[in-house]
N, CA, C and O of each residue as an XYZ file, in Angstrom:
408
protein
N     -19.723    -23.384      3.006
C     -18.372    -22.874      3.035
C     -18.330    -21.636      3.903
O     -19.206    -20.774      3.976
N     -17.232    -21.678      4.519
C     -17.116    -20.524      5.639
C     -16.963    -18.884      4.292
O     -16.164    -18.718      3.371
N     -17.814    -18.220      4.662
C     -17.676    -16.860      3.810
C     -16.692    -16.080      4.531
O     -16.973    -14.882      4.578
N     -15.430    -16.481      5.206
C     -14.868    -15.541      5.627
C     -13.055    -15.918      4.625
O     -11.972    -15.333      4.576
N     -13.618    -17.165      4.013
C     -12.268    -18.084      3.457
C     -12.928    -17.794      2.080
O     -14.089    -18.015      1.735
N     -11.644    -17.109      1.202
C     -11.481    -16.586      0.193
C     -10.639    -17.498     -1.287
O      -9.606    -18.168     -1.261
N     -11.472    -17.214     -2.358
C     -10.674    -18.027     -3.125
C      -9.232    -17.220     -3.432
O      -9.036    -16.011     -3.558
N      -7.908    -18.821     -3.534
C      -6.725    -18.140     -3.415
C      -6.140    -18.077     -4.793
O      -5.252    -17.345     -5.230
N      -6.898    -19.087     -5.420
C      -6.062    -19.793     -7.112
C      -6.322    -18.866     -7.933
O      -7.353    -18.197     -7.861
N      -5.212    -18.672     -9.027
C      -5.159    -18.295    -10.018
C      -5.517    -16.379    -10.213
O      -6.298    -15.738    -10.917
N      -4.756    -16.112     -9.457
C      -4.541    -14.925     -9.000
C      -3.437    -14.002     -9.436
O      -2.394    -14.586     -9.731
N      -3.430    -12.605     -9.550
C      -2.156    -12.016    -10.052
C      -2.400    -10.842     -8.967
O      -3.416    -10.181     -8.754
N      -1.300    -10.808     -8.435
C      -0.357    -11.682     -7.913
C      -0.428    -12.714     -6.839
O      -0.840    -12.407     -5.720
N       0.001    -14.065     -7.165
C      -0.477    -15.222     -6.255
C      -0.814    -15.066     -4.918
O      -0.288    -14.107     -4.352
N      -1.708    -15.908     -4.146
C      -1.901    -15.985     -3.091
C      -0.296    -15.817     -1.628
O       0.498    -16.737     -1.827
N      -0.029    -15.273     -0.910
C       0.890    -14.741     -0.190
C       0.592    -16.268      0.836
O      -0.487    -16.828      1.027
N       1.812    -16.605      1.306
C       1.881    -17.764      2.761
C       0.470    -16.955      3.467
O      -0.544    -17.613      3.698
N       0.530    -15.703      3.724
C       0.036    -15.042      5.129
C      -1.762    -14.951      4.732
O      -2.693    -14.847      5.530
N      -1.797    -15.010      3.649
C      -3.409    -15.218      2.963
C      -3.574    -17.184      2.852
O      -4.709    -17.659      2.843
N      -2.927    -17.674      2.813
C      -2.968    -19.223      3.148
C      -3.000    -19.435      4.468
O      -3.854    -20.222      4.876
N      -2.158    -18.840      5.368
C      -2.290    -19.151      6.609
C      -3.652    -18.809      7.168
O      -4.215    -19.620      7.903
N      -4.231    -17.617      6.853
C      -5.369    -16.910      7.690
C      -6.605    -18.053      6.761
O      -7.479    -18.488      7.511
N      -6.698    -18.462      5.472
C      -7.915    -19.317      5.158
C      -7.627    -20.614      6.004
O      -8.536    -21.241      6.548
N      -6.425    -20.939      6.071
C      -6.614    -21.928      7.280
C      -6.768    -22.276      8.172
O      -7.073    -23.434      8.458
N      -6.506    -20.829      9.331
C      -7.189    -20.791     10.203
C      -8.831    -20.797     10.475
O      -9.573    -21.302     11.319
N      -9.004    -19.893      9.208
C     -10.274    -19.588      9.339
C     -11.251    -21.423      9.159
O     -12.004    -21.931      9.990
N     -10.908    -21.882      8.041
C     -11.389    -23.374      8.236
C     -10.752    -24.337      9.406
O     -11.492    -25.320      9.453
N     -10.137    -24.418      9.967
C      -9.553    -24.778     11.458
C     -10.643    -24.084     12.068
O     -11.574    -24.844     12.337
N     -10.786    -23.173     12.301
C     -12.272    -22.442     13.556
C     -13.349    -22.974     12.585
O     -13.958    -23.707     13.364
N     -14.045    -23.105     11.301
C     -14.879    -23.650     11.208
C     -15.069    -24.796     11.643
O     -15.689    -24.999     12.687
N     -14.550    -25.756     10.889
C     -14.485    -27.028     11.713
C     -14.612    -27.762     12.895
O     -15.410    -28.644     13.209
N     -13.622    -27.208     13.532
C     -13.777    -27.396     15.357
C     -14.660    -26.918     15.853
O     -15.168    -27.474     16.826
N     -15.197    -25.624     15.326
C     -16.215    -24.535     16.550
C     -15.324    -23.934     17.480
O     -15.661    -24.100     18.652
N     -14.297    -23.292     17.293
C     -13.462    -22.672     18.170
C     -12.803    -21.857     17.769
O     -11.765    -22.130     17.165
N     -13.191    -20.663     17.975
C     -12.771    -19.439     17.631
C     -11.124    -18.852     18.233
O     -10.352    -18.029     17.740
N     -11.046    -19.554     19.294
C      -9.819    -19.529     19.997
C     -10.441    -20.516     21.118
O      -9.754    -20.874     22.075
N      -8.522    -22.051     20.419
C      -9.267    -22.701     21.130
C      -8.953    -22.971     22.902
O      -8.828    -21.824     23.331
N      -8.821    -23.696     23.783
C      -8.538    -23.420     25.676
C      -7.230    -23.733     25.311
O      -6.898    -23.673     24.127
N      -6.472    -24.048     26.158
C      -5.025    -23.808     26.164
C      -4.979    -25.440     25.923
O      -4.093    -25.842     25.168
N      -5.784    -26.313     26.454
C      -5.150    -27.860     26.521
C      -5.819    -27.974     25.214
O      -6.502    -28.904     25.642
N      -6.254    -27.846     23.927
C      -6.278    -27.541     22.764
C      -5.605    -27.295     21.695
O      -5.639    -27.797     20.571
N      -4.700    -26.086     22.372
C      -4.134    -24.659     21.561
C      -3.120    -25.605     20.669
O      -3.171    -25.404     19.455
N      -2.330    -26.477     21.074
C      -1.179    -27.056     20.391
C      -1.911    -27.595     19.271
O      -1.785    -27.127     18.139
N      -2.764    -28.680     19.577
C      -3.454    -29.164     18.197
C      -3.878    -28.347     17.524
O      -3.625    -28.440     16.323
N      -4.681    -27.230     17.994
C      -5.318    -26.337     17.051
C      -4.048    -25.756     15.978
O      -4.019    -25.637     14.754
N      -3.554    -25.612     16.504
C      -2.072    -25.064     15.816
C      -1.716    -25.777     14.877
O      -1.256    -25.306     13.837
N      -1.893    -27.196     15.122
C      -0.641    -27.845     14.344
C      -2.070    -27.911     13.032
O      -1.934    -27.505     11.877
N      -3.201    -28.444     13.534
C      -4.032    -28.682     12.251
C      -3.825    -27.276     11.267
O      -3.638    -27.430     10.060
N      -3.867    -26.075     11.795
C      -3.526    -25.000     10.862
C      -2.363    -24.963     10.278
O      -2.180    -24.654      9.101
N      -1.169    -25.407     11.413
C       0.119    -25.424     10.063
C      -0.154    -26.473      8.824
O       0.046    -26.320      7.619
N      -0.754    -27.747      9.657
C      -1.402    -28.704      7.898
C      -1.736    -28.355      7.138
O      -1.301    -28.212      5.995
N      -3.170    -27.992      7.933
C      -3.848    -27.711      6.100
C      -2.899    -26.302      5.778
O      -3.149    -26.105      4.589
N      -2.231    -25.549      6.085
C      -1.617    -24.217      5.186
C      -0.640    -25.563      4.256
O      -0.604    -25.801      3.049
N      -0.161    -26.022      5.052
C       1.043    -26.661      3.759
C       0.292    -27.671      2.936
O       0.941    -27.874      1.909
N      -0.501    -28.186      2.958
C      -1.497    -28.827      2.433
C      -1.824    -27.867      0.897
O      -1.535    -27.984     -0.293
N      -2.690    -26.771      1.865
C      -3.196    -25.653      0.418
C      -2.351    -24.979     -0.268
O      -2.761    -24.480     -1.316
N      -0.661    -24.740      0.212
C      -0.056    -24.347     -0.278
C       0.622    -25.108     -1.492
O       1.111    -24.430     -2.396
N       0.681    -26.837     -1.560
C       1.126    -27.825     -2.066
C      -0.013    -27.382     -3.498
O       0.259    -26.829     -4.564
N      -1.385    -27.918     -2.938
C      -2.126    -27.676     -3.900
C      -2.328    -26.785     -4.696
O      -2.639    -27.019     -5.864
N      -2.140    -25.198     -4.047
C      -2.199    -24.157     -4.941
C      -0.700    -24.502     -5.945
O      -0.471    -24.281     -7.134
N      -0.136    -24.925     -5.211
C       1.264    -24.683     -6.401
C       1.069    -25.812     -7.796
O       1.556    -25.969     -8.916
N       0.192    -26.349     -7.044
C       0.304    -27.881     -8.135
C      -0.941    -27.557     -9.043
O      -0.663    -27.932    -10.182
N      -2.285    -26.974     -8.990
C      -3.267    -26.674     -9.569
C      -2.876    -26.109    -11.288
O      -1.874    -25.401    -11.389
N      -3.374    -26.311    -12.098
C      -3.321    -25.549    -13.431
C      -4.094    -25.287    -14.247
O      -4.982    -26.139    -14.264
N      -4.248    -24.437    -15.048
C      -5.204    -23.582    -15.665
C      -4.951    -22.827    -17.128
O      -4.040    -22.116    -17.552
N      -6.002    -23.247    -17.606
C      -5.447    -22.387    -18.995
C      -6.225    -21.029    -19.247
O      -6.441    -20.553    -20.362
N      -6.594    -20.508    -18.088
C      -7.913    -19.124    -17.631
C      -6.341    -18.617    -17.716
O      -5.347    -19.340    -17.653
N      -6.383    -17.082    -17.887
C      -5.826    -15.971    -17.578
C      -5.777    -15.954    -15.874
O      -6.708    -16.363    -15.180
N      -4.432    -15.368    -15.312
C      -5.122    -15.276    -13.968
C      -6.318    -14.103    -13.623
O      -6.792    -13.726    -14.695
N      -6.804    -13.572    -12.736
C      -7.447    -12.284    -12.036
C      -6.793    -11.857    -11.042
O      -6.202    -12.264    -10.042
N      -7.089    -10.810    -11.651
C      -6.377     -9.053    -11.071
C      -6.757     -9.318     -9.862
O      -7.572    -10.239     -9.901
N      -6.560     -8.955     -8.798
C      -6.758     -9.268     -7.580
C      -8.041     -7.863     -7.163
O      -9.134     -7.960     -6.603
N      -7.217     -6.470     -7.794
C      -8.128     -5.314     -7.178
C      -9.654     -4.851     -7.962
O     -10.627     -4.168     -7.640
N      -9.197     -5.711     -9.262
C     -10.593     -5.978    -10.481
C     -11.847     -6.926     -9.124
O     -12.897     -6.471     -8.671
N     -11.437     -7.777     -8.932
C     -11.872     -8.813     -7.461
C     -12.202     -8.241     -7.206
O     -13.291     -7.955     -7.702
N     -11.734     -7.530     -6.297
C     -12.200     -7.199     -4.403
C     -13.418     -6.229     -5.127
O     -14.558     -6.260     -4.664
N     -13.088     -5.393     -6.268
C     -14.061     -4.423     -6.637
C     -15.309     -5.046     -7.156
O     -16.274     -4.301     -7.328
N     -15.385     -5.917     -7.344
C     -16.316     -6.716     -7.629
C     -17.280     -7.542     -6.411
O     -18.452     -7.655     -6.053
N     -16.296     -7.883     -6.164
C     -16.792     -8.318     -4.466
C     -17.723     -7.721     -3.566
O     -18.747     -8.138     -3.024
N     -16.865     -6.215     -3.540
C     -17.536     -5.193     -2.804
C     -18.741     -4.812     -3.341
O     -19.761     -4.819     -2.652
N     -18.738     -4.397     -4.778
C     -19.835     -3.948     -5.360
C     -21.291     -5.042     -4.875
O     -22.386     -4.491     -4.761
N     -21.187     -6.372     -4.651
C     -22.253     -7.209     -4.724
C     -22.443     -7.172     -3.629
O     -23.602     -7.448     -3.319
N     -21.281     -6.763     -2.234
C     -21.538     -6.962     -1.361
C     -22.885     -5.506     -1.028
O     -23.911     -5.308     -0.378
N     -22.099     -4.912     -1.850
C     -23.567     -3.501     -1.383
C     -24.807     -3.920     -2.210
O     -25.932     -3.609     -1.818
N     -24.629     -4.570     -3.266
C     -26.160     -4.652     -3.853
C     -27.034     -5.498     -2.631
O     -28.190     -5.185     -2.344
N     -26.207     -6.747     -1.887
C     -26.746     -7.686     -1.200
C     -27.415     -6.293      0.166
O     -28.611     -6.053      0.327
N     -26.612     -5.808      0.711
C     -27.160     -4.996      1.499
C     -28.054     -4.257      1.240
O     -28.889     -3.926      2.082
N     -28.058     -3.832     -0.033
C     -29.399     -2.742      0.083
C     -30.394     -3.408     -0.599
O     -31.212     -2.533     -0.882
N     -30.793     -4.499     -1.035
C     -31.953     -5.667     -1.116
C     -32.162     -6.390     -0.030
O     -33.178     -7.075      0.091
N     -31.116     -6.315      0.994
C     -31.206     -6.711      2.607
C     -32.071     -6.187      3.367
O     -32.994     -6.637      4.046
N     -31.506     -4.803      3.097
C     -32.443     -3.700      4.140
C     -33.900     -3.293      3.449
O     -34.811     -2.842      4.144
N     -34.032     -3.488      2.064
C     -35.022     -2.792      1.134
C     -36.063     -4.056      1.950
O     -36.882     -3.767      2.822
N     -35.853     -5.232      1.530
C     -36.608     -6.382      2.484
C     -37.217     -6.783      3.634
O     -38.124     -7.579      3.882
N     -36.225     -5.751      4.565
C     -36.694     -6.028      5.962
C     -37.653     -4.803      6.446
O     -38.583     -4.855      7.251
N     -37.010     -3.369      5.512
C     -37.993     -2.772      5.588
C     -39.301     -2.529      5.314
O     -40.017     -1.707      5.885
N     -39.740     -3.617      3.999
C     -40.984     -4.410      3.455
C     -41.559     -4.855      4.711
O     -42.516     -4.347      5.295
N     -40.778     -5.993      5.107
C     -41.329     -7.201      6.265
C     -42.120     -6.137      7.278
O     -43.289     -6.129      7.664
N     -40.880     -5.144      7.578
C     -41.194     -4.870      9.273
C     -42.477     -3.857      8.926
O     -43.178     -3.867      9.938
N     -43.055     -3.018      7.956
C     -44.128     -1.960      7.707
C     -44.983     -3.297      7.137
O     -46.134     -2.889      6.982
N     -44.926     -4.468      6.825
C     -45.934     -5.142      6.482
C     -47.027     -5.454      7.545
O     -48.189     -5.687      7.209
N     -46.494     -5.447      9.209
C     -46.608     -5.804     10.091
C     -46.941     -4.842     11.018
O     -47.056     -5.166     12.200
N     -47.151     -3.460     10.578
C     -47.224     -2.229     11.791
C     -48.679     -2.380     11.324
O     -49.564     -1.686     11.824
């Protein structure tokens, strides 16, 4: 799964069009391999992103759950926090590797 596409469901406050649009782009550039795609492209690339947004937007609306939703800023704080543990067991690692080797 592309780590740049975020879960949208069951959220307070719901996922926004403009956070649907950008995970769909973002899986549109996974998919294809095209980060931006040439111009004789660009139309399709487009239209597959307006799909799948109305696609995920159908689904998010239709999905159900008997979970509480999540706080959105409880998230990100959570997110972030692992994202620093991952980094500094990242760097603690490489700095192992690379003095293993001097």
């Amino acid at each position: 799964m592309c780590r740049n596409i975020k879960t949208l469901f069951n959220f307070d406050p719901p996922a926004t069009p403009e956070e649907i649009r950008a995970a769909s782009l973002q899986f549109v550039r996974k998919i294809s391999g095209f980060n931006k795609p040439s111009k004789g492209n660009a139309a399709l690339f487009q239209a597959a992103v307006d799909e799948i947004a109305g696609v995920a937007t159908r689904l998010l609306h239709s999905l159900e759950t008997s979970v509480p939703p999540k706080n959105r800023e409880e998230e990100a704080a959570k997110a972030k926090a692992r994202a620093e543990l991952q980094h500094r067991f990242t760097t603690k690692t490489q700095r192992t590797q690379s003095s293993e080797w001097i």
